[in-house]
C-alpha positions as CSV (number, residue, x, y, z in Angstrom):
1,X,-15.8,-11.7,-23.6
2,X,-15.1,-10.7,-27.4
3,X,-18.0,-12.3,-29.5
4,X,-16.7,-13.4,-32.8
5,X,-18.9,-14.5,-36.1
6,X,-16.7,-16.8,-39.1
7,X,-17.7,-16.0,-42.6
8,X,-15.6,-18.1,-45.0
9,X,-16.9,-20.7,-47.8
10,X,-14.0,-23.3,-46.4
11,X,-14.9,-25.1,-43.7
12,X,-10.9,-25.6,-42.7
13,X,-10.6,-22.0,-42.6
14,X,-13.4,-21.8,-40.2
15,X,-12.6,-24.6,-38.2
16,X,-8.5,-23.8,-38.0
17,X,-9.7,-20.0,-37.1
18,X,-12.3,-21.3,-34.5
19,X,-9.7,-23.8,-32.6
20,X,-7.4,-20.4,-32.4
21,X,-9.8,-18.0,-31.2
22,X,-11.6,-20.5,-28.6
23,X,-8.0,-21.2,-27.0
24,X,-8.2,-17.6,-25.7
25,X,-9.6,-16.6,-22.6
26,X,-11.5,-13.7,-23.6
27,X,-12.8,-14.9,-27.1
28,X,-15.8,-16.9,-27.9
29,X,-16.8,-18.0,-31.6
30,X,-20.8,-17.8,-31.6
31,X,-21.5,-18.1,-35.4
32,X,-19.9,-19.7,-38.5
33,X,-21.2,-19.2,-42.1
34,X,-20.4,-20.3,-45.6
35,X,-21.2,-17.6,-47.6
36,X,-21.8,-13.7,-47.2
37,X,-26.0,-13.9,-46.9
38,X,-25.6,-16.6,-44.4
39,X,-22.9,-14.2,-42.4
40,X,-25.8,-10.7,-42.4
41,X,-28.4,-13.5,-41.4
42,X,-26.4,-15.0,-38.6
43,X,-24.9,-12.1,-37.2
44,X,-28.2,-10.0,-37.1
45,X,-28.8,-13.2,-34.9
46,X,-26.1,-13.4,-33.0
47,X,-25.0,-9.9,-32.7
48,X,-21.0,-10.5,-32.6
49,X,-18.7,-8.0,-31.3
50,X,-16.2,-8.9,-34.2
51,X,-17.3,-10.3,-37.7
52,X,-13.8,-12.0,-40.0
53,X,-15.1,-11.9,-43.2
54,X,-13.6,-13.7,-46.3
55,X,-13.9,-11.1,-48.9
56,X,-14.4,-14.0,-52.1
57,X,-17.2,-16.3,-50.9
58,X,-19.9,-17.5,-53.4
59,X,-23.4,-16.0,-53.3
60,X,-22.9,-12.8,-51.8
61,X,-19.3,-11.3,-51.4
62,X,-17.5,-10.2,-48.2
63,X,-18.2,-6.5,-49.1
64,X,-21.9,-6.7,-50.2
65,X,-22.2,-8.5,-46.8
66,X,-20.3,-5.6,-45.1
67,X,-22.3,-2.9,-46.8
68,X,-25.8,-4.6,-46.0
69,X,-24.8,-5.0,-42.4
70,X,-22.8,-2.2,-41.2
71,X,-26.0,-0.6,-41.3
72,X,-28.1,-2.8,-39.4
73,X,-25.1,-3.4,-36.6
74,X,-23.1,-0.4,-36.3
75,X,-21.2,-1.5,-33.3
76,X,-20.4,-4.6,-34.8
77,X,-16.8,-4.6,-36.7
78,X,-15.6,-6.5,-39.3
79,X,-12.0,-7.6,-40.2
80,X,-11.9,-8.6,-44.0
81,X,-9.5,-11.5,-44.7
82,X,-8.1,-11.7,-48.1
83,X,-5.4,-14.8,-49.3
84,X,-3.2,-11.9,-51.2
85,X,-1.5,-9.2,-49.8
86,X,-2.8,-6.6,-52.3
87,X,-6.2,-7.1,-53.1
88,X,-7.9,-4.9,-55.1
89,X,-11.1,-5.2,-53.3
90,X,-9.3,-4.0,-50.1
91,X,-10.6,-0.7,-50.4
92,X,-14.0,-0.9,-51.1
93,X,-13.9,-3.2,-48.4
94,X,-13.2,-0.3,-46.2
95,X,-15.6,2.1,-47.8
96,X,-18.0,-0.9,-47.5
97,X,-17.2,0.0,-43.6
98,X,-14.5,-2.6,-42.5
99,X,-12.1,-1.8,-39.9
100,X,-9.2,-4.1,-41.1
101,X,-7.8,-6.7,-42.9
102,X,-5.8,-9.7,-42.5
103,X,-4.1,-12.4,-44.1
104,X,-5.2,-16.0,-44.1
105,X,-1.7,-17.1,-43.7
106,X,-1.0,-14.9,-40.7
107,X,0.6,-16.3,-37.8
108,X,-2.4,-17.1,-35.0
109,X,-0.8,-14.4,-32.8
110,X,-1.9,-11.6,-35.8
111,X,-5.3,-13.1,-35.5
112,X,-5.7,-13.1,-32.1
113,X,-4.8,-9.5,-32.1
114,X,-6.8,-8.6,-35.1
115,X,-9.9,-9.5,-32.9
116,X,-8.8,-7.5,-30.0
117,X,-7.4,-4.5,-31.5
118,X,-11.1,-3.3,-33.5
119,X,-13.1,-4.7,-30.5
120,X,-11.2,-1.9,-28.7
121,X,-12.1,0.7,-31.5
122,X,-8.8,0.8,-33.4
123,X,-8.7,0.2,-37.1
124,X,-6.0,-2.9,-38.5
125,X,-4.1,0.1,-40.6
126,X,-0.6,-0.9,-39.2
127,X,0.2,-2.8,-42.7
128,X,2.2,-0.5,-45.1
129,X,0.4,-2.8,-48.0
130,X,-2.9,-1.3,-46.5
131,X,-1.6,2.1,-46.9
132,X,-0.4,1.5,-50.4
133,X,-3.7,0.2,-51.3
134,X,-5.4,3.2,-50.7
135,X,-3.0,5.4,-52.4
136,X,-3.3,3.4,-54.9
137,X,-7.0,2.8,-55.0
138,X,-8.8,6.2,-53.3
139,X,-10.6,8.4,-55.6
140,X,-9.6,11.7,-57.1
141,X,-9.0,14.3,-54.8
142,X,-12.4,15.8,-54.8
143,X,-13.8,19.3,-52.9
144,X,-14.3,18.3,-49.5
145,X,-15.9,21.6,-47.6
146,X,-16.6,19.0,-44.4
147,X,-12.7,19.6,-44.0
148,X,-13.7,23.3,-42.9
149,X,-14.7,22.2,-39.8
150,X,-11.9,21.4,-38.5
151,X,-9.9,22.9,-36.6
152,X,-5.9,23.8,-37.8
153,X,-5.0,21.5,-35.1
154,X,-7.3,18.5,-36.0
155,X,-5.9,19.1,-40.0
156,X,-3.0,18.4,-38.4
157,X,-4.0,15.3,-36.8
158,X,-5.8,13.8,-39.7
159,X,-2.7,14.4,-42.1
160,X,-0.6,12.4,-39.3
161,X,-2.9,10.0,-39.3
162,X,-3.1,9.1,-42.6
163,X,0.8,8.8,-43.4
164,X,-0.2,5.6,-40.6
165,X,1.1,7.1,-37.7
166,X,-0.4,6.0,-34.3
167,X,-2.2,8.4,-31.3
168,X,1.3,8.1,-29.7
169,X,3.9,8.9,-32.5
170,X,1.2,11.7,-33.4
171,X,1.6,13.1,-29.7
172,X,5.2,13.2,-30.3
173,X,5.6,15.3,-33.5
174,X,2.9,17.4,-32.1
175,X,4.3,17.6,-28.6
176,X,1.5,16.7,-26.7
177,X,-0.2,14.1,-24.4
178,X,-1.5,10.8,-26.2
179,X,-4.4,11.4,-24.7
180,X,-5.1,15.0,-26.4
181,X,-4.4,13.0,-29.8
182,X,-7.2,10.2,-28.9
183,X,-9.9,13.5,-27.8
184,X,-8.4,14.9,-31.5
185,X,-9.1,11.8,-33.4
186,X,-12.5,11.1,-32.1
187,X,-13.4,14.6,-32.8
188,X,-12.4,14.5,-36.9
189,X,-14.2,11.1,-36.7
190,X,-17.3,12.9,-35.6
191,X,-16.8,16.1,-37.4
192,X,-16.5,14.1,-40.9
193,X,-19.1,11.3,-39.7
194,X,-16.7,8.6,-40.5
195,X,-16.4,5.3,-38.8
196,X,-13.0,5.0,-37.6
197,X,-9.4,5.4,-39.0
198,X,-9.3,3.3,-41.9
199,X,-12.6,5.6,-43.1
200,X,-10.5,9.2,-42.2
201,X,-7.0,8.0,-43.7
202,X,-9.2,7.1,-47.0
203,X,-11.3,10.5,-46.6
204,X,-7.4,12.6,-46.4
205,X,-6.2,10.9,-49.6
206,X,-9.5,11.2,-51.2
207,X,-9.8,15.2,-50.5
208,X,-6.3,15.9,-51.6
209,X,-5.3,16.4,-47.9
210,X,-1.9,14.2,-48.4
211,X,-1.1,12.7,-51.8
212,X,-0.3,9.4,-53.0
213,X,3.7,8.7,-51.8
214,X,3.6,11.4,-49.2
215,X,5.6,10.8,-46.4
């Protein structure tokens, strides 16, 4: 059973999100909370599997809540949801140590699978408006010697993985197994200590690996 935690200052939200997720057999809401100190303080209770957190929520934002509590639950992951698609706190929400985002006004199928896909480990990168948010928004390329220690094949990996492509489209160009890709992804992740593939597709624009419009 997926463990879920609502953070969102309206109650509808919650409640229309809570009547969705419930419906599904392998999804529990545990927790709700209004604002983004009620969200740390009820998920270090709870200790959800999945935490949807409204990024614009009085008190304490969505990303100071994600920053404070990454820390304290790293197996815990959080989906931001945003009303707009380009929000231009989208990528601090990832450096902040989000694994997704997702519209308010997509459909209940999108949220349902939202859930499921960063309880399994994946990162909600699918989006082209995520991609074009952090090509937008990532830093200067900066010197990134933690890129030495990969290996010519993992560069490889990383750069297909940042232009959004998944294990098995990367196994393709590369001609190799899908499961060679998922051993190749997990080691970059380790390697450059990130937390999963939102965290490496912002490191590769941020080190100049690819550039903004790349494709």
């Amino acid at each position: 059973m997926i463990s879920v935690l609502l953070a969102d200052d309206q109650a509808l939200v919650r409640g229309g999100f809570r009547l969705i997720l419930d419906a599904e057999p392998d999804i529990e809401v545990i927790a709700e909370a209004a604002d983004g100190g009620q969200a740390i303080e009820k998920a270090l209770q709870a200790r959800p599997d999945v935490v949807l957190m409204d990024i614009r929520m009085p008190a304490l934002d969505g990303i100071q809540a994600t920053r404070q509590l990454i820390p304290q639950l790293p197996a815990t992951r959080v989906v931001m949801l945003t009303t707009f698609d380009l929000d231009d706190y989208i990528v601090d929400a990832f450096r902040a140590g989000a694994s997704g985002f997702l519209l308010k006004t997509a459909p209940p199928q999108q949220l349902v699978a939202a859930v499921r896909t960063v309880h399994a480990g994946d990162a909600l990168l699918a989006p082209a408006s995520t991609r074009r948010l952090i090509e937008q928004s990532a830093r200067p390329p900066a010197p990134a010697p933690a890129l030495d220690m990969l290996t010519p094949r993992e560069h490889d990996v990383l750069h297909l993985l940042a232009r959004g492509l998944t294990n098995a489209e990367i196994a393709q160009q590369l001609v190799v197994e899908p499961s060679t890709i998922k051993s190749h992804v997990a080691s970059v992740l380790a390697k450059l200590g990130l937390r999963d593939r939102v965290q490496a597709v912002i490191t590769a624009y941020e080190t100049g690996l690819i550039q903004p419009g790349q494709t």
